[in-house]
Backbone of each chain as ProteinMPNN parsed JSONL, in Angstrom:
{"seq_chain_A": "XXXXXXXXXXXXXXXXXXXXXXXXXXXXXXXXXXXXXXXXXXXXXXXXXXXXXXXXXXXXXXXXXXXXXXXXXXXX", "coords_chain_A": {"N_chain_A": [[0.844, -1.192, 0.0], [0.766, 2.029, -0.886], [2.666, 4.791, 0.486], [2.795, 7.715, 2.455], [5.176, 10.641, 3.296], [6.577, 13.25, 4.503], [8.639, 15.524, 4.115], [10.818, 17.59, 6.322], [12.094, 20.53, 5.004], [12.474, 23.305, 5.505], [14.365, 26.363, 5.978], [16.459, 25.348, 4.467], [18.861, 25.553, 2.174], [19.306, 25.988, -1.682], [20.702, 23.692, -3.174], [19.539, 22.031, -1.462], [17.041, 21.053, -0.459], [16.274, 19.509, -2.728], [18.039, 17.713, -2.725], [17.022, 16.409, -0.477], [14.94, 15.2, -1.058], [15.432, 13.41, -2.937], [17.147, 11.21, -1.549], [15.51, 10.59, -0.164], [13.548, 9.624, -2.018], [14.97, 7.44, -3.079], [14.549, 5.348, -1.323], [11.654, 4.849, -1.05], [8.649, 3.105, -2.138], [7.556, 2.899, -5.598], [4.837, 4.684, -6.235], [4.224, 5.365, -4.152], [4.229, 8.804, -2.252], [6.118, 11.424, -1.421], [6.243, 14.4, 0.376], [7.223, 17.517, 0.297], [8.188, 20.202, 2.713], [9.407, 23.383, 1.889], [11.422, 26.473, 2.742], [12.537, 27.443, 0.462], [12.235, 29.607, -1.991], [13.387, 29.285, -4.634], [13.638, 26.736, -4.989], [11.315, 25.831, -4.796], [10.205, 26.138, -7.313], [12.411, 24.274, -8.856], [12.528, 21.781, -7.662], [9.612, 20.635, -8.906], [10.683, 21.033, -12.014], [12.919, 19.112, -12.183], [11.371, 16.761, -11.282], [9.353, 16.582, -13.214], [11.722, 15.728, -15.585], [12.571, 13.772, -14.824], [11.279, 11.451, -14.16], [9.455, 11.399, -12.245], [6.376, 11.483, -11.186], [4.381, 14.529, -10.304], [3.006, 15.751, -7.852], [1.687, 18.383, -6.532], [1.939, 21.781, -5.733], [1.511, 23.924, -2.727], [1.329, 27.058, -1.478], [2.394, 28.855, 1.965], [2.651, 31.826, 3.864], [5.231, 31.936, 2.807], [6.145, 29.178, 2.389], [6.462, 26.452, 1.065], [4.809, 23.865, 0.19], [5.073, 20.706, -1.604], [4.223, 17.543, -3.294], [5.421, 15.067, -4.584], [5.387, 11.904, -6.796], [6.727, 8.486, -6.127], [8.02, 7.108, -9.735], [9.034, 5.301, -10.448]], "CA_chain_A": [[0.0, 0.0, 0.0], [1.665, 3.459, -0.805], [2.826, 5.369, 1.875], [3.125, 9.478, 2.299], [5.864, 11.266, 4.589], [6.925, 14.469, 4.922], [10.286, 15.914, 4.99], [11.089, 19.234, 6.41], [13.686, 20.925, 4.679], [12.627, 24.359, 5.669], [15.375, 26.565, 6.118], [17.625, 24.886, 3.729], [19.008, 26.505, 0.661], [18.937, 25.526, -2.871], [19.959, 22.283, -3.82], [19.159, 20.969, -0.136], [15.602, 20.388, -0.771], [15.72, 18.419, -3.794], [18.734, 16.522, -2.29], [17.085, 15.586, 0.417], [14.109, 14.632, -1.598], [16.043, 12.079, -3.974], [17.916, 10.334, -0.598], [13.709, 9.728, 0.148], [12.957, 8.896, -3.206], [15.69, 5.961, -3.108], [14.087, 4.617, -0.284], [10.355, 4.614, -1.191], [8.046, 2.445, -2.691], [6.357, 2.914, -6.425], [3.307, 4.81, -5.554], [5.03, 6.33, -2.619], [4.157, 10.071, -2.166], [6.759, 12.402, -0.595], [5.907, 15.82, 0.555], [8.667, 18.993, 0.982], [8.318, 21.282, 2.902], [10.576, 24.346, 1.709], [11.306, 28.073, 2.611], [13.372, 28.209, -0.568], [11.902, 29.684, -3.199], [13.949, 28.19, -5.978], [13.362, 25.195, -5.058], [9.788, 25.389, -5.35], [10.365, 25.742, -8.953], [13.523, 23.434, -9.404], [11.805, 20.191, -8.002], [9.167, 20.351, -10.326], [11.356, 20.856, -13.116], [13.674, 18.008, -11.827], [10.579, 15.717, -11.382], [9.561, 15.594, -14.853], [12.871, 15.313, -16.232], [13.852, 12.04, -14.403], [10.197, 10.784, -14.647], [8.381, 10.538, -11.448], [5.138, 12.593, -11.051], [4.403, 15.574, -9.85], [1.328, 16.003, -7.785], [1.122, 20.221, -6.679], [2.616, 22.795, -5.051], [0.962, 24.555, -2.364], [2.395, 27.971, -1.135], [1.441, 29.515, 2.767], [3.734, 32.23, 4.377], [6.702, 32.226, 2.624], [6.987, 27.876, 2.704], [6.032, 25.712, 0.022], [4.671, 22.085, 0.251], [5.401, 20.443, -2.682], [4.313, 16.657, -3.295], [6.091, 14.413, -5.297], [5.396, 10.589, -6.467], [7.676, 7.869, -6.839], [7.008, 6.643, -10.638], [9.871, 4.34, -11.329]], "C_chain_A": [[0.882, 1.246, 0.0], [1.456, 3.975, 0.2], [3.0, 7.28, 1.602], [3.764, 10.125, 3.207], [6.386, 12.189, 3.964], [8.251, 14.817, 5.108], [10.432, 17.398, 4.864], [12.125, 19.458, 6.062], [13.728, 22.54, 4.666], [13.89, 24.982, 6.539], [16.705, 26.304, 5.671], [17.604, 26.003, 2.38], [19.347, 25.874, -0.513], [20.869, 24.999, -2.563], [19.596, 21.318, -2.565], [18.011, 20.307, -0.218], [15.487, 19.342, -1.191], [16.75, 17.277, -3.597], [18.183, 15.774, -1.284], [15.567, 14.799, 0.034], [14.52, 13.659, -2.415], [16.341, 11.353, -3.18], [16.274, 9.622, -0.254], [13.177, 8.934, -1.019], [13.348, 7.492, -3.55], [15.03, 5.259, -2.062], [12.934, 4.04, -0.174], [10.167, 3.684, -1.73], [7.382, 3.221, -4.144], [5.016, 3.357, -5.907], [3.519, 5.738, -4.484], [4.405, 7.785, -2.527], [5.108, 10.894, -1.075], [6.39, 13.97, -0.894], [7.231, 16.763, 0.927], [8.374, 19.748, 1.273], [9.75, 22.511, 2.687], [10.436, 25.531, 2.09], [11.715, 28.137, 1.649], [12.683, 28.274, -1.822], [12.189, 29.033, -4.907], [13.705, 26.898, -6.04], [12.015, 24.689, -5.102], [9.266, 25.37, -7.123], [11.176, 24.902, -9.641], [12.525, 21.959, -9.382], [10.873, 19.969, -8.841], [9.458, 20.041, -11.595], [11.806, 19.476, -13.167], [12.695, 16.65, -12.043], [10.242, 15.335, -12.466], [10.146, 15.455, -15.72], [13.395, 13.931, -15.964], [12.857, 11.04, -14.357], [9.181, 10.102, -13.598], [6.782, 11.834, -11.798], [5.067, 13.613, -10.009], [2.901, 15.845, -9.506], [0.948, 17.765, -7.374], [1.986, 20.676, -5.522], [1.495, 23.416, -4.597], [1.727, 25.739, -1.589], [1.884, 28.754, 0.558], [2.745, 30.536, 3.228], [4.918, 32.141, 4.191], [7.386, 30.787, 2.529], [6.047, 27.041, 1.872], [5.871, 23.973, 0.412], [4.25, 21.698, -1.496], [5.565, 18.944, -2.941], [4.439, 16.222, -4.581], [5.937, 12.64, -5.136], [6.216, 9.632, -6.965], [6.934, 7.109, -7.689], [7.765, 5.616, -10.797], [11.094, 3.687, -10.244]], "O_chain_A": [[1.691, 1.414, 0.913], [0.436, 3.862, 0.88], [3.312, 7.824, 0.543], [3.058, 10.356, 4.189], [6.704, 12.003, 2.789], [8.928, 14.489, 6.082], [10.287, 18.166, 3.913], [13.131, 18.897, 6.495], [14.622, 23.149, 4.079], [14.38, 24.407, 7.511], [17.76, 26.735, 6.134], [16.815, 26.803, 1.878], [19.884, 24.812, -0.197], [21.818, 25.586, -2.045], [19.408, 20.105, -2.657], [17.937, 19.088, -0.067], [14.944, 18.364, -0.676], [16.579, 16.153, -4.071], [18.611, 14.644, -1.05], [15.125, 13.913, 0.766], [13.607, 12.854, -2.605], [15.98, 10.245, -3.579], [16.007, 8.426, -0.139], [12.542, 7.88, -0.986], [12.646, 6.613, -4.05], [15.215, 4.065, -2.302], [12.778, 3.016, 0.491], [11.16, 3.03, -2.049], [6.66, 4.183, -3.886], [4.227, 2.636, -5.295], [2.885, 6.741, -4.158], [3.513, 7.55, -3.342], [4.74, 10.942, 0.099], [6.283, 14.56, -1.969], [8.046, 16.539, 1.822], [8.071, 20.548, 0.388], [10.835, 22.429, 3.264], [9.305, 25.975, 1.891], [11.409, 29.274, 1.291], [12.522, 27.33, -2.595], [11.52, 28.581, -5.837], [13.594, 26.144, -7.007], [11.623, 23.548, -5.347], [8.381, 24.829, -7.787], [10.947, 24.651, -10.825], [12.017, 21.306, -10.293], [11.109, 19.087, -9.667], [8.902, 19.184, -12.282], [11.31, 18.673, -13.957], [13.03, 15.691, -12.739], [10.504, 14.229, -12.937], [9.621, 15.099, -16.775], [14.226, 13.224, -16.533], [13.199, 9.863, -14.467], [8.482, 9.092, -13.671], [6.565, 12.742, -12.599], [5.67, 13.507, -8.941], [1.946, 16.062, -10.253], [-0.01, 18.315, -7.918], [2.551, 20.026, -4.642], [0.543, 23.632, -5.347], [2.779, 25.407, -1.044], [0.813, 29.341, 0.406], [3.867, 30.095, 2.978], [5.745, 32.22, 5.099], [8.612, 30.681, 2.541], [4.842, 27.048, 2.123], [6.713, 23.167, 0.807], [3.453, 22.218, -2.277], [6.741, 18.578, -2.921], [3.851, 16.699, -5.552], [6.159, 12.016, -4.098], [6.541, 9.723, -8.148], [5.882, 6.538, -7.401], [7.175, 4.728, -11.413], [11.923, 2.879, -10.662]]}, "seq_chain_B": "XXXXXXXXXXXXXXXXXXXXXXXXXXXXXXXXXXXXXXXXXXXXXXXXXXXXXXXXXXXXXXXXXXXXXXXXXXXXXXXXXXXXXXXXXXXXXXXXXXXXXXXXXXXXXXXXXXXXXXXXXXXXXXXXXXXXX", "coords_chain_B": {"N_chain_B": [[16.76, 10.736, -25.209], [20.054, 10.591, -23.85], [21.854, 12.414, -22.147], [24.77, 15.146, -22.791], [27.385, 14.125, -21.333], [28.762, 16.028, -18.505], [31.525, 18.181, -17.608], [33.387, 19.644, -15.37], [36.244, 21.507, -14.886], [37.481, 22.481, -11.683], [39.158, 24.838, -10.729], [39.757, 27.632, -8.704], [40.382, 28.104, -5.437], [38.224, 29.577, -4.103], [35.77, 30.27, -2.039], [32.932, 30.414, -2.691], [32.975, 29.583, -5.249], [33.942, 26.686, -5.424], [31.758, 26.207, -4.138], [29.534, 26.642, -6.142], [30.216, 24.936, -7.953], [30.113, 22.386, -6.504], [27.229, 22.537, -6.399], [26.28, 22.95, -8.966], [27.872, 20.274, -9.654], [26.296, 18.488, -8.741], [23.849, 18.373, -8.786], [23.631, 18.243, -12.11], [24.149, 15.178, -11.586], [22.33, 14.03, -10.112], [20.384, 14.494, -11.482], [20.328, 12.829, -14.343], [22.789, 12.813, -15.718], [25.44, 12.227, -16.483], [28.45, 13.172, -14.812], [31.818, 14.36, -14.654], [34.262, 15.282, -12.368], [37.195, 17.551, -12.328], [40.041, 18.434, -10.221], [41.653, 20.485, -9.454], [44.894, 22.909, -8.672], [44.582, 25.899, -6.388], [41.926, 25.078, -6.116], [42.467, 22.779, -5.1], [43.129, 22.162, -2.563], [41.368, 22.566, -0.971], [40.373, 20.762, -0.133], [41.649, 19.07, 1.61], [42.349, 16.523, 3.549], [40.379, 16.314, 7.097], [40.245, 18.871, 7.465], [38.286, 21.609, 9.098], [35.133, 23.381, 8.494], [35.871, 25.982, 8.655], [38.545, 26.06, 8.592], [38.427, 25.21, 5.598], [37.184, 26.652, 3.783], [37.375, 29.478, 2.16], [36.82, 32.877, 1.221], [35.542, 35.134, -1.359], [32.274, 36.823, -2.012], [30.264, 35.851, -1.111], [31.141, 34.352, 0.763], [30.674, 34.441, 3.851], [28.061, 34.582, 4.251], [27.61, 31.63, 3.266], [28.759, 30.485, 5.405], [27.152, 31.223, 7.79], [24.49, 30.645, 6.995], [22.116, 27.865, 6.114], [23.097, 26.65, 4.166], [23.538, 23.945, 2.261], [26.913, 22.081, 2.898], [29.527, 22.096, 0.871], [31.163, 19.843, 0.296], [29.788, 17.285, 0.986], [27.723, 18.211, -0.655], [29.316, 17.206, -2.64], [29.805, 14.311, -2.278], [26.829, 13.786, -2.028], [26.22, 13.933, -4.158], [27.884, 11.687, -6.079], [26.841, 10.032, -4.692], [24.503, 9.415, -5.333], [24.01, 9.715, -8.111], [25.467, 9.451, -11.46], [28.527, 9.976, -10.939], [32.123, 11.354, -11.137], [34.962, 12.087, -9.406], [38.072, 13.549, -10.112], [41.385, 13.864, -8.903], [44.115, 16.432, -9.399], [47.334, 15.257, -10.846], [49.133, 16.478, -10.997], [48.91, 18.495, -9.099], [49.163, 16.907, -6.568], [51.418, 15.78, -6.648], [53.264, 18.105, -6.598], [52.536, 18.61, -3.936], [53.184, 16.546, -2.573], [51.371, 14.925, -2.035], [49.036, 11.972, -1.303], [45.947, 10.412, -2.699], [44.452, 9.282, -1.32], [45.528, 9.411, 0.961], [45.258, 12.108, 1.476], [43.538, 13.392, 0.686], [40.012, 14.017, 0.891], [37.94, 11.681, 2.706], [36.664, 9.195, 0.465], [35.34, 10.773, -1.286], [37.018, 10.832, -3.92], [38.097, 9.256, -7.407], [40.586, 8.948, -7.299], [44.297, 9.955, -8.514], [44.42, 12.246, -11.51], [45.423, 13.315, -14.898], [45.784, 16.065, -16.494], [45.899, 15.783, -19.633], [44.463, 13.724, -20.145], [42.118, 14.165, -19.219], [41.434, 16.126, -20.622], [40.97, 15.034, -23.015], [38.749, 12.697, -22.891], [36.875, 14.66, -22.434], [36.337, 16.367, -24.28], [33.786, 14.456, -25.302], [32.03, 15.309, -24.418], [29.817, 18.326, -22.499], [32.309, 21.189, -21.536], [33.057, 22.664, -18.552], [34.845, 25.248, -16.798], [35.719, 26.747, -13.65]], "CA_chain_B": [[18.226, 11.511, -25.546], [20.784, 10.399, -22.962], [21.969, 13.801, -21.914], [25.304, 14.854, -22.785], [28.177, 14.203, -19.767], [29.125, 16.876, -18.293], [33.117, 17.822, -17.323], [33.744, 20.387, -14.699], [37.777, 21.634, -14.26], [37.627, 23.116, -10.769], [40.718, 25.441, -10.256], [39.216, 28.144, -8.07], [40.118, 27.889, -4.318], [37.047, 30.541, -3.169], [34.383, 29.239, -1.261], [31.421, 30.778, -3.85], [33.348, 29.005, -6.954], [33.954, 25.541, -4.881], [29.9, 25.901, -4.048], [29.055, 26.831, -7.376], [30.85, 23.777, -8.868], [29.447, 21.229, -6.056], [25.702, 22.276, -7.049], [26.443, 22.331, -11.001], [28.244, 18.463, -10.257], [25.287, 17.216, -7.815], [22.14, 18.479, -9.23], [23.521, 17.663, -12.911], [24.707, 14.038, -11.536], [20.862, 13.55, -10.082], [19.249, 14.508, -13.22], [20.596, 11.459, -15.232], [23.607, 13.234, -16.247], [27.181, 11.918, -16.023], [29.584, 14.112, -14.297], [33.367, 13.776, -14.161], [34.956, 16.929, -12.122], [38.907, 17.738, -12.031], [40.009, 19.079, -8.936], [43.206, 21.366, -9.457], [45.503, 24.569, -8.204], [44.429, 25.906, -5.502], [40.934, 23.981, -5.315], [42.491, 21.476, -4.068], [43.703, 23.232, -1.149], [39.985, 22.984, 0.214], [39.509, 19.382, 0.159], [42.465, 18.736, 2.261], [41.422, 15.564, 4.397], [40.654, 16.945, 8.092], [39.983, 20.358, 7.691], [37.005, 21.973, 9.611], [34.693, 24.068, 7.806], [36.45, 27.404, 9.023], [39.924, 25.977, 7.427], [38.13, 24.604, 4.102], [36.491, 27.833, 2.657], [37.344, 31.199, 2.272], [37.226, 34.007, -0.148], [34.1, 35.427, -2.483], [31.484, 38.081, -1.358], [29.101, 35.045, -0.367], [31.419, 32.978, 1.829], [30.314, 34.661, 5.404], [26.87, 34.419, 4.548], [27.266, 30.503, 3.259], [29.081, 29.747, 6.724], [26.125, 31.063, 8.571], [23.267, 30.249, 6.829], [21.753, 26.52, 6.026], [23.712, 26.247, 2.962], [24.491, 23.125, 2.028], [28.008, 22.336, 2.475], [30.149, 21.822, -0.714], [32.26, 18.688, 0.133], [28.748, 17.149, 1.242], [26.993, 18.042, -2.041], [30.055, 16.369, -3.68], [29.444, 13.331, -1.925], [26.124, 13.592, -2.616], [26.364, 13.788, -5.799], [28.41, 10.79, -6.487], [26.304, 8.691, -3.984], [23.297, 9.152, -6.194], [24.17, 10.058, -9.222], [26.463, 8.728, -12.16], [29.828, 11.182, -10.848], [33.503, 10.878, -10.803], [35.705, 12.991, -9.357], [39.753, 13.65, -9.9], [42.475, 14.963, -8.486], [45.361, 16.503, -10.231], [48.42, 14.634, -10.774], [50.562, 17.43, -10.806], [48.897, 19.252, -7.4], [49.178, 16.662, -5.994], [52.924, 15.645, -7.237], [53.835, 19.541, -6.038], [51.962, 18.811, -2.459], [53.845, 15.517, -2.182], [49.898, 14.486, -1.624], [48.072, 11.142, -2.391], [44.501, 10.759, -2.824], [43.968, 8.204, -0.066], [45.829, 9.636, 2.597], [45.814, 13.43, 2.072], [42.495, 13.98, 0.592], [38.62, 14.192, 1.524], [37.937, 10.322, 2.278], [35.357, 8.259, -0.176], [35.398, 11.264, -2.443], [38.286, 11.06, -5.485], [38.095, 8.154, -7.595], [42.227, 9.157, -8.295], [44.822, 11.132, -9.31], [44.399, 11.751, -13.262], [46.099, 14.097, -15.718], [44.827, 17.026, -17.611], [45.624, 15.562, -20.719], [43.238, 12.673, -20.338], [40.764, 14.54, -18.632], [40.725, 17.072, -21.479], [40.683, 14.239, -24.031], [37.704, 12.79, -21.99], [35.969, 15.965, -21.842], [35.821, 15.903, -26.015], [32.643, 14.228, -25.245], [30.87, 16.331, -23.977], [30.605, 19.601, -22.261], [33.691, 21.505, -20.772], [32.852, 24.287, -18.323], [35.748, 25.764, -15.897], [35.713, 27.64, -12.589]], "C_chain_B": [[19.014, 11.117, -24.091], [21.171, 11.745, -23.314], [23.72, 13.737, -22.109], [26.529, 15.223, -21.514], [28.608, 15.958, -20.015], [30.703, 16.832, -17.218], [33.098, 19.117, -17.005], [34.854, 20.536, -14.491], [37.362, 22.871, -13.515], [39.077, 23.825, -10.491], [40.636, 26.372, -9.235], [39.281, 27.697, -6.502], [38.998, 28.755, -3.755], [35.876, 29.764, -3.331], [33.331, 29.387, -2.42], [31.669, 29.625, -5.077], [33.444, 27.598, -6.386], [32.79, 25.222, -4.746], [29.746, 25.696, -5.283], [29.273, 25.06, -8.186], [29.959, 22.397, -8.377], [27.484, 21.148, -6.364], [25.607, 22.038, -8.221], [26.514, 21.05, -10.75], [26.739, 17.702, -9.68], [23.779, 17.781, -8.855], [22.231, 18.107, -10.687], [23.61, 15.692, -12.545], [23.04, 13.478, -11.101], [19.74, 13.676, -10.977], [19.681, 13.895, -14.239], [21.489, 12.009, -16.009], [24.923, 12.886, -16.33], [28.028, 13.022, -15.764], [30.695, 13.624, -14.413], [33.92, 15.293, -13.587], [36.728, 16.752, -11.804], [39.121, 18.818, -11.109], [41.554, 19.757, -9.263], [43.245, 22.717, -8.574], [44.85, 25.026, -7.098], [42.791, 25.273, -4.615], [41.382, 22.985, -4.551], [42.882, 21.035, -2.668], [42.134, 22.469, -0.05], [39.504, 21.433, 0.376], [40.987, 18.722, 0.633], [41.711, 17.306, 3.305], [41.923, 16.655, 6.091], [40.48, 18.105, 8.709], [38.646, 20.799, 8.58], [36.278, 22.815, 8.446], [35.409, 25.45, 7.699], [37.955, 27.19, 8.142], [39.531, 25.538, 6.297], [38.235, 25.841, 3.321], [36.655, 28.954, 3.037], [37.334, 31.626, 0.746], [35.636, 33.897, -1.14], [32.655, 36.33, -1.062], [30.525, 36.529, -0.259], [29.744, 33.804, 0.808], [30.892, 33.321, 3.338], [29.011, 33.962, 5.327], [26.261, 32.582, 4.049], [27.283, 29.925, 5.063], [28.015, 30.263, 7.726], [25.08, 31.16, 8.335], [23.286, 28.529, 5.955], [21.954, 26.023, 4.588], [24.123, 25.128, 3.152], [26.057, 22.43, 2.377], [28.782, 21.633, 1.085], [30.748, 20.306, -0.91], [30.663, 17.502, 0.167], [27.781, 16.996, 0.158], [27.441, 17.329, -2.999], [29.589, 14.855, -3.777], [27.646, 12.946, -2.266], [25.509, 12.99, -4.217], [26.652, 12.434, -6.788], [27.314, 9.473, -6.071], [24.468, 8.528, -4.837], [23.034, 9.577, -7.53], [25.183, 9.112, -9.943], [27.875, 10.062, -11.847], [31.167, 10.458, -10.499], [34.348, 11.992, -10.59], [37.266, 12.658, -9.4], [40.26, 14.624, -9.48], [43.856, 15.4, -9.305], [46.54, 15.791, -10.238], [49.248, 15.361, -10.167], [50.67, 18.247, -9.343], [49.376, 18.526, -6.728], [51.132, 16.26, -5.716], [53.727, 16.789, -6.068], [53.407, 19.106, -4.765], [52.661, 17.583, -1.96], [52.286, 14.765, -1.369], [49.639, 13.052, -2.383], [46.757, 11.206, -2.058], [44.004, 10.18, -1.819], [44.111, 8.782, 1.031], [45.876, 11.097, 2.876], [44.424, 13.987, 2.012], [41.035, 13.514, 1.457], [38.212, 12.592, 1.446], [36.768, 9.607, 1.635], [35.253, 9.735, -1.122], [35.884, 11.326, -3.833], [37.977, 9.667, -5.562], [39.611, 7.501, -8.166], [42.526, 10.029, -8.861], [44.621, 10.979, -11.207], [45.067, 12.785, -13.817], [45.508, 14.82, -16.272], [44.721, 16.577, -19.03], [44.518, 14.516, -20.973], [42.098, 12.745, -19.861], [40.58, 15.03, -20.327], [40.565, 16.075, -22.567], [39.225, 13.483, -23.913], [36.484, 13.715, -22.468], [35.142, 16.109, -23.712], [33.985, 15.171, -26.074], [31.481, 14.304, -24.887], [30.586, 17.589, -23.311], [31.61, 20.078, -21.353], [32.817, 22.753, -19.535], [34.101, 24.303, -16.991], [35.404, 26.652, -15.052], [36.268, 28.341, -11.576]], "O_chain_B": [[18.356, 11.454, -23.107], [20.963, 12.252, -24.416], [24.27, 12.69, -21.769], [26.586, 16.292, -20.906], [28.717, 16.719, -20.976], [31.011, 15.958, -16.408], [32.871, 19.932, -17.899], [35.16, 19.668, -13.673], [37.013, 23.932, -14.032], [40.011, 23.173, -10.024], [41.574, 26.14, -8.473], [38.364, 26.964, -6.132], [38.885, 28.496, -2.557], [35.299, 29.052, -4.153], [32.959, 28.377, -3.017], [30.799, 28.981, -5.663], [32.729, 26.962, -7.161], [32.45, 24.094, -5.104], [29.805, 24.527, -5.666], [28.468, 24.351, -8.788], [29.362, 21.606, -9.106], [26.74, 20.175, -6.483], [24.973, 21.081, -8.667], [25.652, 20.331, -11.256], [26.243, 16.655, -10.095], [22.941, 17.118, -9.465], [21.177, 17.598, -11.069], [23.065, 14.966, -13.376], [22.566, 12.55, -11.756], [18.634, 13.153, -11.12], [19.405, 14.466, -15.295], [21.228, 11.844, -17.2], [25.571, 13.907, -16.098], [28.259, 13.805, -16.685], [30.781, 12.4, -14.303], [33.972, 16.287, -14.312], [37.26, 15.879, -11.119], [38.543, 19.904, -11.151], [42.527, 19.008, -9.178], [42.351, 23.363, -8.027], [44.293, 24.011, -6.678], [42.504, 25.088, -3.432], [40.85, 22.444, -3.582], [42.913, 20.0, -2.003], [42.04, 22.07, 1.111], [38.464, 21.047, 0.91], [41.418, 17.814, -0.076], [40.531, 17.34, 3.652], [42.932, 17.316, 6.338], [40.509, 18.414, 9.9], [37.869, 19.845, 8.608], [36.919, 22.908, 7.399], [35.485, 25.978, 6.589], [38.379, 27.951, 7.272], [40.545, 25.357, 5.622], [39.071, 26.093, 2.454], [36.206, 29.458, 4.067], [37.633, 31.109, -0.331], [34.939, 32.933, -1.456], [32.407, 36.3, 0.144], [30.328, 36.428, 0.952], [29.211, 32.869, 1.406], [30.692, 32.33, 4.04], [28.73, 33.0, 6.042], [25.119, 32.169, 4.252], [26.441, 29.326, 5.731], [28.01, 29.542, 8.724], [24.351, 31.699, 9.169], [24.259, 28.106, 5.332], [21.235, 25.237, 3.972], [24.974, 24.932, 4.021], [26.323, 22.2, 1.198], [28.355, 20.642, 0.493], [30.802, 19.708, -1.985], [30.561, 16.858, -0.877], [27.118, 15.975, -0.026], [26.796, 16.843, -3.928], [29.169, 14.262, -4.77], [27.336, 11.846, -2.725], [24.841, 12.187, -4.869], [26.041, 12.119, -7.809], [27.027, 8.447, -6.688], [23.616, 7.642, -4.764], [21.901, 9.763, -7.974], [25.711, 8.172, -9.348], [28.021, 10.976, -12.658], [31.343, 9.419, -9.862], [34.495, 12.831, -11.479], [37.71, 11.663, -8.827], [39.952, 15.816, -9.518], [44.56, 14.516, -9.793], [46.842, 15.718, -9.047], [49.93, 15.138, -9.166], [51.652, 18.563, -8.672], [50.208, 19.04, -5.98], [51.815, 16.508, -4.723], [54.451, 16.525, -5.108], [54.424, 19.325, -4.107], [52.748, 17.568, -0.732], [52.292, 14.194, -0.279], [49.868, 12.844, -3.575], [46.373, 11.987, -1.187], [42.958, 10.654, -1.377], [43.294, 8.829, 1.95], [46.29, 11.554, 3.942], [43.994, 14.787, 2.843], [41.03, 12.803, 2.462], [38.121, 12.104, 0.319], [35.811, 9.421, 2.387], [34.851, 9.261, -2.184], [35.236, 11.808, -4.762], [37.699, 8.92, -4.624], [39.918, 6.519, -8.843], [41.851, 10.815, -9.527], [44.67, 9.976, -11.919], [45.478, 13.453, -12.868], [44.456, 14.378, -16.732], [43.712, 16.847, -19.682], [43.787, 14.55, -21.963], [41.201, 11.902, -19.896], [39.813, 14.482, -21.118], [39.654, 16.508, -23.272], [38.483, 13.66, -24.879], [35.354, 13.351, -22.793], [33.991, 15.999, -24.133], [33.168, 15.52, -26.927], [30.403, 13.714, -24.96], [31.513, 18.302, -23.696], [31.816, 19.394, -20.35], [32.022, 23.593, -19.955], [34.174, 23.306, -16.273], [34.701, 27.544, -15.526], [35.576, 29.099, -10.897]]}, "name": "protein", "num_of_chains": 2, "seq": "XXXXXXXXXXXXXXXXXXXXXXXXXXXXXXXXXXXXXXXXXXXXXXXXXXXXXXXXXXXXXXXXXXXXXXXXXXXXXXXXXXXXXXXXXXXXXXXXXXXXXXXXXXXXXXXXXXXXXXXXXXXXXXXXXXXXXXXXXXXXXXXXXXXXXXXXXXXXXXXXXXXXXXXXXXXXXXXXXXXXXXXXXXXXXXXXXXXXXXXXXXXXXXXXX"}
């Protein structure tokens, strides 16, 4: 059964996010859903990019106060 | 389209240009890219094995404000990089030659995959893109 966790990476700065979103991504299951929380702006536009370049899915970006949640599914 | 490798020659001991290089190698090496980076001249100063952060990096407008904010660190992103990506890093022959250095015992440990030569980097590199820093 897919699973969904959370990793805070607020307060990190660009490429921390999306690194610490790939070290999760190796770990998951197919189906998986990981969430990021980010303050970093760039990186609310990089992982997206990143995601459908390497070919998982990309489920949405939500933005509140300055910190982006940003879920991501493992496709492959 | 397999993407084509990418070939970083690091020469640049300042902290900004050592960053710069470790996000170019890691974020191309996790986006299905092949990296190979050459570590020379006074870069290679900063990946001394042992060092603290305070003796690694200096120099460039942005080094205060890396060392106290939640930057990354550079040696860290390297490692990154390699550990999930397709990356290879070298060290200079000749720095190391001049430093009376080897790669095992002087440098950053589980990073270098070996000393290599410029000429066979840059022959190497022919296949794809060059960029210097």
């Amino acid at each position: 059964m897919a699973e969904r966790q959370t990793i805070d990476a607020r307060g990190s700065f660009c490429p921390g996010p999306l690194m610490e979103l790939i070290a999760a991504l190796k770990l998951a299951s197919i189906g998986d859903e990981i969430e990021v929380l980010s303050s970093d702006k760039g990186s609310a536009a990089d992982i997206p990019a990143w995601v459908n370049k390497v070919g998982h899915s990309y489920v949405g970006t939500t933005e509140k106060d300055g910190c982006w949640s940003i879920v991501v599914r493992k496709a492959k | 389209m397999a993407s084509k490798p990418l070939f970083i020659m690091l020469c640049s001991g300042e902290h900004e240009k050592i960053q710069l290089a470790a996000m170019i190698a890691s974020v191309a090496a996790v986006s299905d890219r092949p990296v190979q980076v050459f570590v020379t001249m006074n870069a290679l100063l900063a990946f001394e094995r042992g060092l603290t952060p305070d003796q690694r990096y200096h120099g460039g407008h942005f080094h205060e404000l890396f060392m106290t904010s939640k930057v990354p660190d550079a040696i860290e992103l390297f490692a990154q990089g390699k550990m999930l990506g397709d990356m290879k890093m070298w060290a200079c022959s000749m720095v190391l030659d001049l430093k009376h250095w080897e790669t095992d015992t002087h440098l950053v440990e589980d990073l270098f995959d070996g000393p290599a030569g410029l000429t066979v980097f840059l022959a190497d590199a022919e296949e794809g893109e060059l960029i210097t820093i």
